[in-house]
C-alpha positions in Angstrom: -15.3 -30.5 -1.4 -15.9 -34.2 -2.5 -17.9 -35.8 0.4 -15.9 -39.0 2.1 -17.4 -42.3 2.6 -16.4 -45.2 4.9 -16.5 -48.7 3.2 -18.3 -51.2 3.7 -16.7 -52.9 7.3 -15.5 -56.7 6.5 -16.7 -59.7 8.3 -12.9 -60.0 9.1 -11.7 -57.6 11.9 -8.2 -55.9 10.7 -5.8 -53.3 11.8 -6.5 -50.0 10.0 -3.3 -48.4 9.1 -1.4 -45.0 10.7 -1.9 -42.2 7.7 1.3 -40.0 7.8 0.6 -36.4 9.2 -0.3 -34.3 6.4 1.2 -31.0 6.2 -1.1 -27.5 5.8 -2.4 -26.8 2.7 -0.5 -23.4 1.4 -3.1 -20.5 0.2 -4.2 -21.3 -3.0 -3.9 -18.3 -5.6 -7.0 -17.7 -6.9 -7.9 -14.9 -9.9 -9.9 -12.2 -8.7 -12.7 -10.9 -10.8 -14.4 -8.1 -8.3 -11.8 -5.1 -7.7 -8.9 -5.4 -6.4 -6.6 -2.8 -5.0 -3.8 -1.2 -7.3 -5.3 -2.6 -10.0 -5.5 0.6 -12.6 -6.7 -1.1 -15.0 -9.4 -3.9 -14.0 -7.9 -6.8 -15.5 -7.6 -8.1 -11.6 -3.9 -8.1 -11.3 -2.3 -5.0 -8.8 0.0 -2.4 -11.3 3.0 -0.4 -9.7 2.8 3.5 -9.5 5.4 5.4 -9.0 6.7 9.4 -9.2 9.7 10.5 -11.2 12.0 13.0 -11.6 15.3 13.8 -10.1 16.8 11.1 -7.9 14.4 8.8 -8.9 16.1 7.8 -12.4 13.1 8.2 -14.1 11.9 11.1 -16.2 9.5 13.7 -14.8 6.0 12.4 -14.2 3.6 9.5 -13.1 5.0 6.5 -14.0 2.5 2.9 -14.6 3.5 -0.6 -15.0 1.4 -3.1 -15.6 1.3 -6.2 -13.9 2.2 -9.2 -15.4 -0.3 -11.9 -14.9 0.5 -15.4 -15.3 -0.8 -17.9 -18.0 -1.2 -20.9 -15.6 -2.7 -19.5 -12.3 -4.5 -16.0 -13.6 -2.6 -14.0 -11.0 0.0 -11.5 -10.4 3.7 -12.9 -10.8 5.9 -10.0 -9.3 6.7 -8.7 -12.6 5.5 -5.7 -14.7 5.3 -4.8 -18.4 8.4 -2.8 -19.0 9.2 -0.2 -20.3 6.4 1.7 -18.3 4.1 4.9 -19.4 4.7 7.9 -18.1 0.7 9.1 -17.1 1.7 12.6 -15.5 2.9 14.5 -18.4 0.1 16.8 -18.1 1.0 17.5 -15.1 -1.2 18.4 -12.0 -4.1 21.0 -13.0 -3.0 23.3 -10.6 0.4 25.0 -12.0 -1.1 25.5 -15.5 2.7 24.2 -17.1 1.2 21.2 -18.2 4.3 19.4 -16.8 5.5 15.7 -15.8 7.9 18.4 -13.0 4.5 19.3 -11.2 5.1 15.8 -9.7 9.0 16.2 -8.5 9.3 15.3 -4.9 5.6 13.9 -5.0 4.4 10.4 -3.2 1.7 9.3 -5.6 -0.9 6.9 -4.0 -3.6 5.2 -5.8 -7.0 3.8 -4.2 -10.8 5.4 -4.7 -10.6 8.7 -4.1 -13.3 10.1 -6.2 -15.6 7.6 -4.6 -16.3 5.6 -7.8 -15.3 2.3 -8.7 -11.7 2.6 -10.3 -8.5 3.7 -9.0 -7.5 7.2 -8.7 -4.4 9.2 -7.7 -3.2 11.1 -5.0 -0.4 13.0 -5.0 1.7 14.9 -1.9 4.2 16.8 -1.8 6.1 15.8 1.9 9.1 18.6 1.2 9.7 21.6 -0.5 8.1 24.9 -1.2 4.5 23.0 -2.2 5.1 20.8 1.2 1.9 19.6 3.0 -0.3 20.1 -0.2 -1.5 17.6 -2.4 -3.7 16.7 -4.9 -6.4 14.1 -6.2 -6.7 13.4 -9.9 -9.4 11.3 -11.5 -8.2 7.4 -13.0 -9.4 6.8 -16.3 -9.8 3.1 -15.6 -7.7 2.4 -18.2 -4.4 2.9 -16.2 -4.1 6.4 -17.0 -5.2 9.3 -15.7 -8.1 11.6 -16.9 -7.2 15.3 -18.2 -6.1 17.1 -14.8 -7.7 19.8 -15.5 -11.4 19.1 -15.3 -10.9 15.8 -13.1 -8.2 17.4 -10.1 -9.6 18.3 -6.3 -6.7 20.2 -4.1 -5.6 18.6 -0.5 -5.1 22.4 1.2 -2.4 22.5 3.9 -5.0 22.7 6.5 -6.6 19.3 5.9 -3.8 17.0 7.0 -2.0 19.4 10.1 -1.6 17.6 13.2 -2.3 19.3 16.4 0.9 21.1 16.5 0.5 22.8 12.8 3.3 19.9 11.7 2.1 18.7 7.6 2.9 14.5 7.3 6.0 13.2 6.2 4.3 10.7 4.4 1.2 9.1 3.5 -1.0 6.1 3.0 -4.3 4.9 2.1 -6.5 4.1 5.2 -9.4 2.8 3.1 -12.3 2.9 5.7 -10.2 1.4 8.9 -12.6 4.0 11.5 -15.5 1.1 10.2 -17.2 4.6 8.6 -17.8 4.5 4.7 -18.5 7.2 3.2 -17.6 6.5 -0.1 -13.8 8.3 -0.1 -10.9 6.3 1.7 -9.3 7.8 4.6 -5.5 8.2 5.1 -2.8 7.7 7.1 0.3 9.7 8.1 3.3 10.0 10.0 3.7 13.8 11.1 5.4 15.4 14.0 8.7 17.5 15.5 11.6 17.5 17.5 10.3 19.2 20.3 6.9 16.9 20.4 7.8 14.0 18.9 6.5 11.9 16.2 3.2 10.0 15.4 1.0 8.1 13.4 -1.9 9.9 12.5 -5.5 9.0 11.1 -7.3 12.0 9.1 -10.8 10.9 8.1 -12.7 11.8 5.0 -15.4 14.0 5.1 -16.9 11.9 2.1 -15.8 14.4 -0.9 -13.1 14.0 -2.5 -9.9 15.8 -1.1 -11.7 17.0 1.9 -9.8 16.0 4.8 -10.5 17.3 8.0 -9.2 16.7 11.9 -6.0 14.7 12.8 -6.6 11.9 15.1 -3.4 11.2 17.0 -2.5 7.8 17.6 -0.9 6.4 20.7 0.2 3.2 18.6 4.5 3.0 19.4 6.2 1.4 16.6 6.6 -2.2 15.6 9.4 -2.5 18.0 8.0 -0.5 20.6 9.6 3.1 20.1 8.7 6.4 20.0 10.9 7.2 16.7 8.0 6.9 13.8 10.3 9.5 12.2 12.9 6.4 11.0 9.7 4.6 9.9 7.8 4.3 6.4 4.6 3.1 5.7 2.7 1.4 2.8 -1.3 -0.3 2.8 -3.0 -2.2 1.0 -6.7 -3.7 1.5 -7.4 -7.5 0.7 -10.6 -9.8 1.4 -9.2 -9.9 5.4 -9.3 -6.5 5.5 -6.6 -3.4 5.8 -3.0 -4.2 6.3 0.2 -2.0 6.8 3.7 -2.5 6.2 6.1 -0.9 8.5 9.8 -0.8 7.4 12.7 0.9 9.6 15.4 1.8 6.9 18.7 2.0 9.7 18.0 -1.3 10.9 16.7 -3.3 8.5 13.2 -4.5 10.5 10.4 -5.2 8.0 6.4 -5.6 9.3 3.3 -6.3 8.6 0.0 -5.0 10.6 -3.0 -7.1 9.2 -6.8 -6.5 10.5 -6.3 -2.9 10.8 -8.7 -0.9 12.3 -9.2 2.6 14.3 -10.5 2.8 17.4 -11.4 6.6 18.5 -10.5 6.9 22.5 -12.5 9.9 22.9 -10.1 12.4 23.9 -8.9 13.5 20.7 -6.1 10.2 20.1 -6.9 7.1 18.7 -5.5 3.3 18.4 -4.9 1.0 15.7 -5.9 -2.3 16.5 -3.8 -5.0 14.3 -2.4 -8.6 14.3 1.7 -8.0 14.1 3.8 -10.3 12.1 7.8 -9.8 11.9 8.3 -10.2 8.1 12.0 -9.9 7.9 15.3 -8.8 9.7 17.9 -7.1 8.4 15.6 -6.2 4.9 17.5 -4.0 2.7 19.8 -2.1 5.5 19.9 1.0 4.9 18.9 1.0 1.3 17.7 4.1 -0.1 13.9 2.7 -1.6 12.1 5.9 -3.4 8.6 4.1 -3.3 7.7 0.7 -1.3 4.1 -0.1 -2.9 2.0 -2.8 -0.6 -0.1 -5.1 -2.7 -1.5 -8.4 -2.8 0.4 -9.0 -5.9 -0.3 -13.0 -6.2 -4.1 -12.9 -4.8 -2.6 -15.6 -1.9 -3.9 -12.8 0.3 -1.1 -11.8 2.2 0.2 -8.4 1.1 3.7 -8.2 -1.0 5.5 -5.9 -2.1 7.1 -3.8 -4.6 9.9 -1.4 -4.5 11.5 1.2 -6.7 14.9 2.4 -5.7 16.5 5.9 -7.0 18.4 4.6 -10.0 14.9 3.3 -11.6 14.5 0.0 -10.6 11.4 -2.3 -9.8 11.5 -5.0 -8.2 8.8 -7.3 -6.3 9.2 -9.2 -2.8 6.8 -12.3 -2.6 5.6 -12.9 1.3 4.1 -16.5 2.2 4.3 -17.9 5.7 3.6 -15.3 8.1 4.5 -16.3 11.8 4.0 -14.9 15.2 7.0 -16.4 16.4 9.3 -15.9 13.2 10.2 -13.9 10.5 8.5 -14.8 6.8 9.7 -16.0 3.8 10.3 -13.4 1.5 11.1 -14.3 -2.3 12.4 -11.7 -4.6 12.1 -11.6 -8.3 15.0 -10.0 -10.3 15.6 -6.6 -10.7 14.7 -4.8 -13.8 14.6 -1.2 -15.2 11.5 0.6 -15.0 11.7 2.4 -17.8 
């Protein structure tokens, strides 16, 4: 900053005039050059990730965009290089078919779980006859991924089991929210059962990758203050503040944002997520069907946006500036395009 300094005072006393208010500065976007989360393939801009097959309107596989950066700023503008690459038609390493259909019915996370410095991928398969198993395969840094069957580590059914033998019905990256780094992110889930009810969960990393091991149970209620973390998904993200969460609640349209997460062990076998809540948006996509909501700092501002992929194939980003604690956001949406 350009230091300021007073003139000279007159020999003539005079009335210094009222400066208008002047209004807060809005976060200037700034390019990135250490690594930056979803970024697949290091130019500093987050890419989108998504799983195909059917109902998603994509062909089977692992499908990457790249993220379009723009000329003037150096930072992410929403949209991605289209038509995308489908990265999974190897398949998984574990089947042996060599097939983009190892990944049907598959979440697909990204984030450094082989503890290097590039992202990786995660699979999980919430439903169906593989349900509660999962996978890591290696990144090539490049924005694909490395041959699956030399670079894959299995998640095993018993790694991610809450206390009641119930497998998540979804995922996310926790990065190192417990304030322990040991090299391999930990995750978050949302697991549970009609008789018991429904939870957040935290499952730390034992610090190889895929080995997950003891559920903590969370006593966080939602965003709105239910019980029901069944009608709930989840996305994260990690920017220079530190982890944040998006909460969405498909039936009635409530969109949120957790920022400064961290877990706090209470000792008896539950935990709590400490967070800063912001209301993002009411009545956000009501009831729309979204096959994968992607949390990213997509224009380095460094509140998290998002992207979102809906079952006929399409992408399309939502910008967030102006978090409030009193309001909703404003949330700017690019056009919606085919994915591939």
């Amino acid at each position: 900053m350009v230091a300021w300094t007073a003139p000279v005072a007159l020999a003539l006393t005079a009335l210094a005039p009222t400066l208008p208010a002047q209004a807060a500065a809005k976060p200037t976007p700034t390019a990135t050059a250490g690594p930056v989360d979803k970024d697949l393939n290091g130019d500093g801009v987050p890419d989108l990730v998504t799983a195909g097959g059917p109902g998603t309107g994509l062909s089977s596989g692992v499908w990457y965009a790249l993220g379009v950066k723009s000329r003037k700023t150096g930072v992410g503008t929403g949209q991605v290089q289209t038509p995308a690459t489908n990265i999974g038609l190897l398949g998984n390493g574990v089947t042996g078919n060599a097939s983009g259909a190892d990944f049907d019915g598959a979440q697909v996370l990204t984030g450094r779980f082989t503890g290097v410095d590039r992202q990786d991928f995660l699979y999980y398969y919430p439903a169906g006859d593989a349900a509660g198993i999962g996978g890591i395969i290696r990144g090539a840094g490049d924005g694909t991924m490395a041959s699956p069957y030399n670079n894959q580590f299995t998640i095993g059914y018993e790694n991610l089991i809450d206390a009641n033998g119930n497998s998540p019905l979804q995922l996310a990256n926790a990065f190192q929210a417990d304030g322990v780094d040991n090299g391999i992110p930990d995750l978050l889930g949302i697991a549970g059962d009609a008789t018991n009810g429904y939870r957040l969960g935290y499952h730390p990393s034992f610090g190889a990758p895929g080995l997950y091991f003891g559920t903590t149970t969370l006593i966080n209620s939602t965003p709105t203050g239910g019980s029901d973390w069944q009608n709930w998904s989840i996305a994260s993200t990690e920017t220079a503040s530190g982890v944040a969460l998006v909460l969405r609640n498909a039936t009635i349209g409530d969109l949120y944002l957790w920022t400064g997460v961290t877990m706090v062990d209470n000792g008896d076998g539950t935990g709590t997520l400490n967070h800063t809540q912001y209301q993002v948006a009411a009545n956000w996509n009501t009831g729309v069907a979204i096959r994968t909501l992607q949390a990213a700092d997509i224009n380095a501002d460094g509140t998290p946006d998002l992207w979102t992929v809906l079952p006929d194939g399409t992408h399309r980003a939502y910008l967030v500036s102006g978090l409030s604690t009193t309001g909703t956001a404003t949330v700017t949406a690019t056009r919606a395009k085919q994915l591939a």
